[in-house]
Residue, then its C-alpha position, 0 to 999 in steps of 0.5 A: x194320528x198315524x197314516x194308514x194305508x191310501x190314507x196319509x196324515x198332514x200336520x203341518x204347523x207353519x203352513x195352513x194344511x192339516x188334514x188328510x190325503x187320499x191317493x189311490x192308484x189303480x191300473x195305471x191311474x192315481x187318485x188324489x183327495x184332500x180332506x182339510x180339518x178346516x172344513x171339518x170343523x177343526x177335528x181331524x177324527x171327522x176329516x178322517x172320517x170322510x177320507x175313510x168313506x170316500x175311500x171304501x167307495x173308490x174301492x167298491x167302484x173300482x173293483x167291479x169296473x170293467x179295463x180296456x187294454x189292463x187300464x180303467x176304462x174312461x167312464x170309470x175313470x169319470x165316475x172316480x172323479x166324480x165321486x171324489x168330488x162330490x165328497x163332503 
């Protein structure tokens, strides 16, 4: 499987990472999120599958969000977090 953008695909055979990385910066902030094939049942579509999701609603979230002084405001930046948490 290939990379794609905010999207970057691990395949490391001697280490025990495979999967997927979401990292997203917006105004000055970096957001970062793996998503290990492990958890995924071993499949690398479904991992991708869900770094996908989550990553649309980084977007839908971080595009409607208001910025104090050209940065993302601290709520925002908690509720970023918190979605990326909370992502199965």
């Amino acid at each position: 499987m290939k990379s794609k953008k905010n999207l970057t695909r691990f395949d490391y055979e001697k280490s025990a990472f495979e999967g997927w990385r979401l990292s997203l910066c917006k105004a000055g902030t970096t957001f970062t999120r793996y998503f290990p094939d492990k958890k995924f049942e071993g499949n690398a579509k479904k991992s991708l599958a869900a770094a996908e999701k989550t990553l649309a609603e980084l977007k839908v979230l971080l595009e409607g969000s208001k910025r104090v002084d050209g940065k993302l405001s601290p709520a925002t930046i908690h509720k970023a977090e918190k979605l990326l948490a909370d992502a199965v």
